[in-house]
MITIDO-64237 format. One record per atom (N, C-alpha, C, O): atom name; residue number from 1; residue in one letter; x, y, z. Coordinates in pm, whole numbers. Layout:
residues N
<atom atom="CA" seq="NUM" type="a" X="X" Y="Y" Z="Z"/>
...
//
This chain:
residues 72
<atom atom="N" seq="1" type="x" X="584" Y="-876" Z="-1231"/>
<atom atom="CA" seq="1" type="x" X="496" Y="-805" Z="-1139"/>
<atom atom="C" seq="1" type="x" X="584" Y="-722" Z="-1045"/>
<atom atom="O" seq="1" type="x" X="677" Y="-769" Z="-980"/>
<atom atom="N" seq="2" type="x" X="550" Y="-617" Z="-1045"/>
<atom atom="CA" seq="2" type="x" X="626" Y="-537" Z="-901"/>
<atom atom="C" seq="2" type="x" X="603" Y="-555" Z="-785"/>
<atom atom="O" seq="2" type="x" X="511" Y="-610" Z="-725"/>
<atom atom="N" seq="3" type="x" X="716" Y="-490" Z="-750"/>
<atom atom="CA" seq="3" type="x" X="705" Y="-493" Z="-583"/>
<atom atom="C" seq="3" type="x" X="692" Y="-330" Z="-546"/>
<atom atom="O" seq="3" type="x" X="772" Y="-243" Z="-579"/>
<atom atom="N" seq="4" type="x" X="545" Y="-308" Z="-452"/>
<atom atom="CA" seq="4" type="x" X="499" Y="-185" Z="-413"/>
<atom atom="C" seq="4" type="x" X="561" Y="-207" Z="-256"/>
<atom atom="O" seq="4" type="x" X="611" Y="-305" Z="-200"/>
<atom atom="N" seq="5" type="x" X="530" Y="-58" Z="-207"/>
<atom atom="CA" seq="5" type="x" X="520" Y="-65" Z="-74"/>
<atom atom="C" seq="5" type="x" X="342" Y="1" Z="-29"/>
<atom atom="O" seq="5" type="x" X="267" Y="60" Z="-106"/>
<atom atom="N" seq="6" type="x" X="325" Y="-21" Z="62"/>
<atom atom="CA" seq="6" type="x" X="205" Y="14" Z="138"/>
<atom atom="C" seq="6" type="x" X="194" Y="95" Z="247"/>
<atom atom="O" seq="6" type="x" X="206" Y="9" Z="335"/>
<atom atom="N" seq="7" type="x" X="181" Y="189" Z="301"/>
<atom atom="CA" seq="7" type="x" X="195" Y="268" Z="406"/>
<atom atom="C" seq="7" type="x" X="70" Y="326" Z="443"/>
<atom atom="O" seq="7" type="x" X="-9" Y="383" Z="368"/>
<atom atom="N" seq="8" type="x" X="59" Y="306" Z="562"/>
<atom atom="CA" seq="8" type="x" X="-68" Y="347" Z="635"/>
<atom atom="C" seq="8" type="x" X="-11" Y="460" Z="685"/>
<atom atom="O" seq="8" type="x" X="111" Y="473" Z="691"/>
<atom atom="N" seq="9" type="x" X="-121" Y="577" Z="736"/>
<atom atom="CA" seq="9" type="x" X="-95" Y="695" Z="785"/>
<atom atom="C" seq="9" type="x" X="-85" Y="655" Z="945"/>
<atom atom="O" seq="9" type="x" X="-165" Y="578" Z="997"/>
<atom atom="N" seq="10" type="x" X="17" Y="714" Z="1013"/>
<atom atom="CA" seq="10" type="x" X="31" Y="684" Z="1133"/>
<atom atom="C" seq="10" type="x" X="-37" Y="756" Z="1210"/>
<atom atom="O" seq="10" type="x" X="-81" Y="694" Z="1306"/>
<atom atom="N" seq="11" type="x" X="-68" Y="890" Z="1204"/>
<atom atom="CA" seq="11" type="x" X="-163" Y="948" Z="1262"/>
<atom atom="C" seq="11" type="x" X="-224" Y="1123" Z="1125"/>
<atom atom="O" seq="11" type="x" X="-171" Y="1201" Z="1045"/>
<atom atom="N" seq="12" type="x" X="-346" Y="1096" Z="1180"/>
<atom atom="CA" seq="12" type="x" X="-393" Y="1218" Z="1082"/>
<atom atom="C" seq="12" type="x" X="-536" Y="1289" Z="1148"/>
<atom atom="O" seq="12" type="x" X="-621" Y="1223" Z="1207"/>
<atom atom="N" seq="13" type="x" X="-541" Y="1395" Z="1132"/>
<atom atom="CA" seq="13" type="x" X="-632" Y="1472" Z="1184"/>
<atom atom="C" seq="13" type="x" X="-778" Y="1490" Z="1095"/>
<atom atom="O" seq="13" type="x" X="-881" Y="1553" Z="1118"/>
<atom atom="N" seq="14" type="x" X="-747" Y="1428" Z="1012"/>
<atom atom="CA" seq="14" type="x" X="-904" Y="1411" Z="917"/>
<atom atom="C" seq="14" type="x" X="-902" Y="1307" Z="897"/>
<atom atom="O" seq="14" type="x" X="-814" Y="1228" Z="862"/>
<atom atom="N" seq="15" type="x" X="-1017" Y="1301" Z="922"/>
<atom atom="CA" seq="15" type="x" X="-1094" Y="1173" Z="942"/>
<atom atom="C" seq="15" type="x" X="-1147" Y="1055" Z="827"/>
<atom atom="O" seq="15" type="x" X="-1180" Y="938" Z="845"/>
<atom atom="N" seq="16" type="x" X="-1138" Y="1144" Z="693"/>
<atom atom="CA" seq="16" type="x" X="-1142" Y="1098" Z="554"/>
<atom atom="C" seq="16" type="x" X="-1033" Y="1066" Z="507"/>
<atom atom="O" seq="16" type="x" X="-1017" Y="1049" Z="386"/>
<atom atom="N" seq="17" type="x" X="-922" Y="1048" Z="609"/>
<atom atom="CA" seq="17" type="x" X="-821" Y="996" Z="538"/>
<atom atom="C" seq="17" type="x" X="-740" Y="887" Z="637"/>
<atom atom="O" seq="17" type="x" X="-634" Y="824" Z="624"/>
<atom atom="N" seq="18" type="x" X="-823" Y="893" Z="722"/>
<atom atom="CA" seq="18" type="x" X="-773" Y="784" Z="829"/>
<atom atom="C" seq="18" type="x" X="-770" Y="636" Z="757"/>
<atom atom="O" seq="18" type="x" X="-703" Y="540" Z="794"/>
<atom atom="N" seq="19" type="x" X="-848" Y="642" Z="659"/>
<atom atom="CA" seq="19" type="x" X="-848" Y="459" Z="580"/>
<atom atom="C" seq="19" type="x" X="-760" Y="482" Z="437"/>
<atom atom="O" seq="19" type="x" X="-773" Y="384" Z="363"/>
<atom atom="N" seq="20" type="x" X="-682" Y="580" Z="386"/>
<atom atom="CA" seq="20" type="x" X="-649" Y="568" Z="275"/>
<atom atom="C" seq="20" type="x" X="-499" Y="542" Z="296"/>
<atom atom="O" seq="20" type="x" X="-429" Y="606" Z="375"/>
<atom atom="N" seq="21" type="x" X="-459" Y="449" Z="222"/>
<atom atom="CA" seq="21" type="x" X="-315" Y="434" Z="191"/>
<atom atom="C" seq="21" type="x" X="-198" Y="455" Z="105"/>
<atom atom="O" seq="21" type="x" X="-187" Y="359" Z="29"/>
<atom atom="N" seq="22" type="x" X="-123" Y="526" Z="90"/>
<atom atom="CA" seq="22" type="x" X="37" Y="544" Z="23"/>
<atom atom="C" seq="22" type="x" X="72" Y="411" Z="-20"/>
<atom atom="O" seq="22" type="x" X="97" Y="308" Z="42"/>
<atom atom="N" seq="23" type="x" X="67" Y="438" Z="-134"/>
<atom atom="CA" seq="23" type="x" X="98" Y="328" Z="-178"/>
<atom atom="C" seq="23" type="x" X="219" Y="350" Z="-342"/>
<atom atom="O" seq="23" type="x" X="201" Y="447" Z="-416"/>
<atom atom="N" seq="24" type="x" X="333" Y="244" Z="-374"/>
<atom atom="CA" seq="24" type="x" X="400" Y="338" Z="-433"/>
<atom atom="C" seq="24" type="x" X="514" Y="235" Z="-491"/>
<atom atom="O" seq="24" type="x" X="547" Y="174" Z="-389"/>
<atom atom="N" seq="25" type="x" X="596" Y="182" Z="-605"/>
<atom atom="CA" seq="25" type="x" X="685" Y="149" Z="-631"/>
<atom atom="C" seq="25" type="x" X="792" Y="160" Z="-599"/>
<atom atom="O" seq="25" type="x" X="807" Y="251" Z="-517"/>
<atom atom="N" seq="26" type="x" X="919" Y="86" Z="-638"/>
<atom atom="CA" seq="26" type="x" X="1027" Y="122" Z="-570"/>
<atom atom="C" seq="26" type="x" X="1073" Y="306" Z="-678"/>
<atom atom="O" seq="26" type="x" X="1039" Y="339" Z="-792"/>
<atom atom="N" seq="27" type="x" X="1149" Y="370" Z="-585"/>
<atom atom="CA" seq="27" type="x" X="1156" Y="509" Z="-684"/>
<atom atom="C" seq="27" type="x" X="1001" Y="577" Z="-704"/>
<atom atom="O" seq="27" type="x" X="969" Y="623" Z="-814"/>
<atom atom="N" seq="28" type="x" X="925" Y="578" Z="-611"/>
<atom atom="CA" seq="28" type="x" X="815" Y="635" Z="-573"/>
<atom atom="C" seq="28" type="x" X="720" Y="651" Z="-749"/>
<atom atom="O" seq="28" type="x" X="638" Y="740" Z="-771"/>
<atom atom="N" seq="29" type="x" X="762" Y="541" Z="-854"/>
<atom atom="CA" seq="29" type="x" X="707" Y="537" Z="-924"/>
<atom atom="C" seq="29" type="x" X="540" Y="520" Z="-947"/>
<atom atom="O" seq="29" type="x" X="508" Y="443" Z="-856"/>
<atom atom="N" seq="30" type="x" X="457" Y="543" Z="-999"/>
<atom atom="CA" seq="30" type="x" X="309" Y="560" Z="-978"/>
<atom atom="C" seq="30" type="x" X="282" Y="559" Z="-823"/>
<atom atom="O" seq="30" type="x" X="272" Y="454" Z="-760"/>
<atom atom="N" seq="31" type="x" X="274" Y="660" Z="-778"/>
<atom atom="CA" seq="31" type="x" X="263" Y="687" Z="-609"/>
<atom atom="C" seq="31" type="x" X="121" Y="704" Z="-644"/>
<atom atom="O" seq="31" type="x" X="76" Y="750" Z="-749"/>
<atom atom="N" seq="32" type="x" X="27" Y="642" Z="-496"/>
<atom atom="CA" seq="32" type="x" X="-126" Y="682" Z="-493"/>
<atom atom="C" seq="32" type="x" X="-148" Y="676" Z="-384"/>
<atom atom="O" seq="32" type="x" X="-70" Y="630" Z="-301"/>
<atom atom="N" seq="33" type="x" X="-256" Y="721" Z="-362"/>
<atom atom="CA" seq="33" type="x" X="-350" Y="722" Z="-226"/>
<atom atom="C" seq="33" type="x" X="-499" Y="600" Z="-244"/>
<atom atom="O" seq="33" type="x" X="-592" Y="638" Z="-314"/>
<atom atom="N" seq="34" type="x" X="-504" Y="508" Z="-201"/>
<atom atom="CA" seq="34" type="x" X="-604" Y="465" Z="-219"/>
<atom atom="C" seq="34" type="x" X="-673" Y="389" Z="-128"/>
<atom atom="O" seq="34" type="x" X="-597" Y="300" Z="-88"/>
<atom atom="N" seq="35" type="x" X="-799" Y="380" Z="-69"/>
<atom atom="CA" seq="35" type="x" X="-809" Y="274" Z="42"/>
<atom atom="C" seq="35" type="x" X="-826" Y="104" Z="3"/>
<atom atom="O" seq="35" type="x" X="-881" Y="49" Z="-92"/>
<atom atom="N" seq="36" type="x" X="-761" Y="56" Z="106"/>
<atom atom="CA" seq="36" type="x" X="-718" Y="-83" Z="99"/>
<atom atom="C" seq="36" type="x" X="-833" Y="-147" Z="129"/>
<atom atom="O" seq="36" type="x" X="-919" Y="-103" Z="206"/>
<atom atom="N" seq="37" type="x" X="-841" Y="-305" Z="39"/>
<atom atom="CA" seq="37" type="x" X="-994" Y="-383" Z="45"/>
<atom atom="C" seq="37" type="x" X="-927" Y="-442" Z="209"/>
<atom atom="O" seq="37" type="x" X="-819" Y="-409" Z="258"/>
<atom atom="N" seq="38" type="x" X="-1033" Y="-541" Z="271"/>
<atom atom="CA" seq="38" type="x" X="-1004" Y="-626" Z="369"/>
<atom atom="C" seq="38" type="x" X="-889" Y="-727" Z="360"/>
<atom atom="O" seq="38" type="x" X="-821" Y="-771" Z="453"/>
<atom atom="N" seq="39" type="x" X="-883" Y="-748" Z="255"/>
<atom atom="CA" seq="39" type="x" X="-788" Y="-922" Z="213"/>
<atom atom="C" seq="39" type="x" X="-657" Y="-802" Z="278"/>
<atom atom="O" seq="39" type="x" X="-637" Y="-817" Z="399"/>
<atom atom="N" seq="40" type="x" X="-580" Y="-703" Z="217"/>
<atom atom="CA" seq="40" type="x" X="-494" Y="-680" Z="235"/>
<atom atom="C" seq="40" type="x" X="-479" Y="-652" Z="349"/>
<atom atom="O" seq="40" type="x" X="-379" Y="-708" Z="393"/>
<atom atom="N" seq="41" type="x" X="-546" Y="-570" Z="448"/>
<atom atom="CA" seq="41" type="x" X="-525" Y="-498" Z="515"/>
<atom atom="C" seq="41" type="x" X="-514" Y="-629" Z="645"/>
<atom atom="O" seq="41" type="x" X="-471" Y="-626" Z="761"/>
<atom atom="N" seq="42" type="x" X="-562" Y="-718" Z="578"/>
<atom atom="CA" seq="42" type="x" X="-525" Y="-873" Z="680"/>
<atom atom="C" seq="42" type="x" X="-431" Y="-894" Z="664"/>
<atom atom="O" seq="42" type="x" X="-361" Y="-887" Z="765"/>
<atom atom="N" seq="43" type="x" X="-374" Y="-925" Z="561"/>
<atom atom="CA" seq="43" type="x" X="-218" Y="-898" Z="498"/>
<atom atom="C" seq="43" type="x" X="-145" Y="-823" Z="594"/>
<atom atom="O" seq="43" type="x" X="-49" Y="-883" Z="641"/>
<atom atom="N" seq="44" type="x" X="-164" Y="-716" Z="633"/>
<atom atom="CA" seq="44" type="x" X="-83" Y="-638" Z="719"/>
<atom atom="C" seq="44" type="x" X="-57" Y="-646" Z="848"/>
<atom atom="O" seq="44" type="x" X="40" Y="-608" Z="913"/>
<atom atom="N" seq="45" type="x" X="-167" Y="-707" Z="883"/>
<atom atom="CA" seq="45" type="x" X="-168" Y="-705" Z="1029"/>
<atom atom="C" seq="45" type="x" X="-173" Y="-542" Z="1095"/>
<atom atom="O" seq="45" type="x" X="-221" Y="-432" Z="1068"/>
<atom atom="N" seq="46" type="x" X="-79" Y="-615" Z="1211"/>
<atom atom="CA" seq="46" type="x" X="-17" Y="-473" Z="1273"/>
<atom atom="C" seq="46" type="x" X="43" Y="-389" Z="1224"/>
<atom atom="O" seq="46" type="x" X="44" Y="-283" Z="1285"/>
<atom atom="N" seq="47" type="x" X="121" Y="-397" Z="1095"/>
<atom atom="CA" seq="47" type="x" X="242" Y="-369" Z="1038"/>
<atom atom="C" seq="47" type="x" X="158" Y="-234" Z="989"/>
<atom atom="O" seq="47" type="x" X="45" Y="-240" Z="939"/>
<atom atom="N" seq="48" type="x" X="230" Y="-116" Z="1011"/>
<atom atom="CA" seq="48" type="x" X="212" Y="4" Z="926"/>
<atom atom="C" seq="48" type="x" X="271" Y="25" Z="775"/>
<atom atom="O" seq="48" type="x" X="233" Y="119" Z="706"/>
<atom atom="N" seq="49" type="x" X="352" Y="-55" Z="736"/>
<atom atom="CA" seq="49" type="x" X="411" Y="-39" Z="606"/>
<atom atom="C" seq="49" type="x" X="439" Y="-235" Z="578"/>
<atom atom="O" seq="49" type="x" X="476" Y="-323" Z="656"/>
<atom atom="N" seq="50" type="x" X="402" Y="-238" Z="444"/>
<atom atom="CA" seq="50" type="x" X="444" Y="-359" Z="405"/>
<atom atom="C" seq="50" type="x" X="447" Y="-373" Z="267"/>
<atom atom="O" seq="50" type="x" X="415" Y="-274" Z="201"/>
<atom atom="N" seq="51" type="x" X="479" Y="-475" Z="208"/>
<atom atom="CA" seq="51" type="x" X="556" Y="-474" Z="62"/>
<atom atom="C" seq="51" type="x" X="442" Y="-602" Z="-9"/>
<atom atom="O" seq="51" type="x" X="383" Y="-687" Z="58"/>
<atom atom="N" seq="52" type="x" X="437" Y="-588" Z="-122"/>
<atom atom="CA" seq="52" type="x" X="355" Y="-662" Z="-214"/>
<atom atom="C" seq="52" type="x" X="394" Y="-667" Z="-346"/>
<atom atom="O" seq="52" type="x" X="461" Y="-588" Z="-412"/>
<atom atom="N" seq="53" type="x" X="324" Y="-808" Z="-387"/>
<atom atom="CA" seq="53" type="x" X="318" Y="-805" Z="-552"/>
<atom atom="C" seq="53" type="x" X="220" Y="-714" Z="-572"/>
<atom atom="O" seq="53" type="x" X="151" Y="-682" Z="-475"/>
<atom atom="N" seq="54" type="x" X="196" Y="-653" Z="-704"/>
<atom atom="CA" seq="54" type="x" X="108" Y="-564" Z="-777"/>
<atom atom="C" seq="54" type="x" X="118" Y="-573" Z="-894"/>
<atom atom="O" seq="54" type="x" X="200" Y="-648" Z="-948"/>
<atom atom="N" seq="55" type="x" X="9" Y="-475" Z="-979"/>
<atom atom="CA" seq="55" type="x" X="-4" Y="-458" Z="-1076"/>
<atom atom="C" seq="55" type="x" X="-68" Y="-295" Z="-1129"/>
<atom atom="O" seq="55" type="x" X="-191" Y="-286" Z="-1117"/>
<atom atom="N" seq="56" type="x" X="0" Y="-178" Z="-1180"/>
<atom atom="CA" seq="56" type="x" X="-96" Y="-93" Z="-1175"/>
<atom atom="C" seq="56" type="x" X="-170" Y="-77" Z="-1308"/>
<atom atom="O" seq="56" type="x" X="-115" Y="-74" Z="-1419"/>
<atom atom="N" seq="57" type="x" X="-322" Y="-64" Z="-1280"/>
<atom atom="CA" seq="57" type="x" X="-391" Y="-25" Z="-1417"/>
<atom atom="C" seq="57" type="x" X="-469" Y="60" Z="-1353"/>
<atom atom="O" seq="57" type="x" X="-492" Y="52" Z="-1232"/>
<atom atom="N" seq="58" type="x" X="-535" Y="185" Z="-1463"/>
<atom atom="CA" seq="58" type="x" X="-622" Y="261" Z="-1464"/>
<atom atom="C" seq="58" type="x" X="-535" Y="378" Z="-1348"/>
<atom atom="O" seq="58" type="x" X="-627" Y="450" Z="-1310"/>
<atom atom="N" seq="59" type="x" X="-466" Y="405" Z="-1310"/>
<atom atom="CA" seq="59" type="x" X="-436" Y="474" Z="-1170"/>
<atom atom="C" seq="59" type="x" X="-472" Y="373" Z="-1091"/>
<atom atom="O" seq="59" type="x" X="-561" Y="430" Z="-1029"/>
<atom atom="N" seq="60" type="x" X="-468" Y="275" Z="-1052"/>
<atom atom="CA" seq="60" type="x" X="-500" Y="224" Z="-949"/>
<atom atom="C" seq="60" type="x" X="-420" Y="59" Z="-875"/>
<atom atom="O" seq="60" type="x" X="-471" Y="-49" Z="-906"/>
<atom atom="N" seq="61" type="x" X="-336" Y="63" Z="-810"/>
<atom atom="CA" seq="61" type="x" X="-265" Y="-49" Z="-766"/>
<atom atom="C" seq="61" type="x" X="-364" Y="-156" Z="-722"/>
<atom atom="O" seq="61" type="x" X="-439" Y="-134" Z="-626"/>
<atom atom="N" seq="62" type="x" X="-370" Y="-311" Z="-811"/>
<atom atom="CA" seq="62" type="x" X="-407" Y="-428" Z="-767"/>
<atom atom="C" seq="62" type="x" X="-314" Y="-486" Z="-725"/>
<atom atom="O" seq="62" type="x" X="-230" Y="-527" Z="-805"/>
<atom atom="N" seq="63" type="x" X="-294" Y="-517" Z="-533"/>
<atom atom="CA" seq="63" type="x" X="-275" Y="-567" Z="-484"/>
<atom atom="C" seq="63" type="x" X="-251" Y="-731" Z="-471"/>
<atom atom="O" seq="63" type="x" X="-339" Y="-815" Z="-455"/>
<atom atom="N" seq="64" type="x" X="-138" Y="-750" Z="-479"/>
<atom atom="CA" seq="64" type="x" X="-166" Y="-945" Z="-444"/>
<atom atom="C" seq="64" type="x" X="-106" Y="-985" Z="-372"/>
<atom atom="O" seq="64" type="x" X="-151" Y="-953" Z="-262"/>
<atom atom="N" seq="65" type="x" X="53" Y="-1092" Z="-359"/>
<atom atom="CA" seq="65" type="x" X="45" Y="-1118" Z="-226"/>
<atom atom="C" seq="65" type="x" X="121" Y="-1060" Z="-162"/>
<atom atom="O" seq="65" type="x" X="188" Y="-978" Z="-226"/>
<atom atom="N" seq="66" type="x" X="148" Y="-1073" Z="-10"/>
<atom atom="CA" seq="66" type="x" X="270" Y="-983" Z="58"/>
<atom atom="C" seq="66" type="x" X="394" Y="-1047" Z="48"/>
<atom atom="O" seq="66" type="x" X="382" Y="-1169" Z="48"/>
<atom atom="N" seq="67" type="x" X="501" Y="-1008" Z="41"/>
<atom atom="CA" seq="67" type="x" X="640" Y="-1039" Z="15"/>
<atom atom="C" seq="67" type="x" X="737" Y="-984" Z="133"/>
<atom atom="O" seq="67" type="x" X="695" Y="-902" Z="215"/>
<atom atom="N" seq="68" type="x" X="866" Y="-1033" Z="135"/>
<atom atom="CA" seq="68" type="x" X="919" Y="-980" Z="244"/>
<atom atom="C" seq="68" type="x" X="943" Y="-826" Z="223"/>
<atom atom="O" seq="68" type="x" X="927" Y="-757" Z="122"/>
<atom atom="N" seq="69" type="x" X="989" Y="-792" Z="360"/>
<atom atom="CA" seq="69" type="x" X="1031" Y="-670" Z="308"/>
<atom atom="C" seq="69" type="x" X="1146" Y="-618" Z="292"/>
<atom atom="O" seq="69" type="x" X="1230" Y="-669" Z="366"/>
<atom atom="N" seq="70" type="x" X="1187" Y="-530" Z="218"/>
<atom atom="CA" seq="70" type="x" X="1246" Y="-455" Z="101"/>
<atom atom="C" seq="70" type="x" X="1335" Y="-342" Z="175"/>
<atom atom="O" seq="70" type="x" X="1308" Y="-275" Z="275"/>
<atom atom="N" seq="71" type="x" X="1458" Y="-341" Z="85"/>
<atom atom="CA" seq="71" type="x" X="1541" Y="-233" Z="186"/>
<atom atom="C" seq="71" type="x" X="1534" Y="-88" Z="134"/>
<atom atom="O" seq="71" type="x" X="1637" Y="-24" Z="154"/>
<atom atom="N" seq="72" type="x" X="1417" Y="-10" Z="60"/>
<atom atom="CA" seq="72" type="x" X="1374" Y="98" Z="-27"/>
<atom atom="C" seq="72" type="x" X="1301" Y="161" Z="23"/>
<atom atom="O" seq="72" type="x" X="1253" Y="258" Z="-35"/>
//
């Protein structure tokens, strides 16, 4: 299983993108934008960027648990 990173937008001027997240392998391999369910975003806390197991299918990163973080 990989390890993604997660990145929230720190600030953005549209408003349709205030909930979507960067999300992305190490080597910015399958990079996406996608908004995050609740479980994760509990996962995060405060944290604007954080690291996870995953899995990508369809275009789309399934999320699982958080891991430390990563020097990438």
């Amino acid at each position: 299983m990989p390890v993604i990173k997660v990145q929230l937008p720190l600030a953005t001027s549209d408003p349709t993108r205030a909930e979507m997240a960067l999300i992305y392998a190490e080597g910015r391999k399958f990079m996406t934008q996608q908004v995050l369910d609740q479980a994760t975003r509990a996962l995060m806390g405060s944290d604007a960027k954080a690291f996870f197991d995953a899995n990508y299918r369809a275009g789309r990163w399934e999320i699982g648990k958080r891991v430390e973080d990563q020097d990438w």
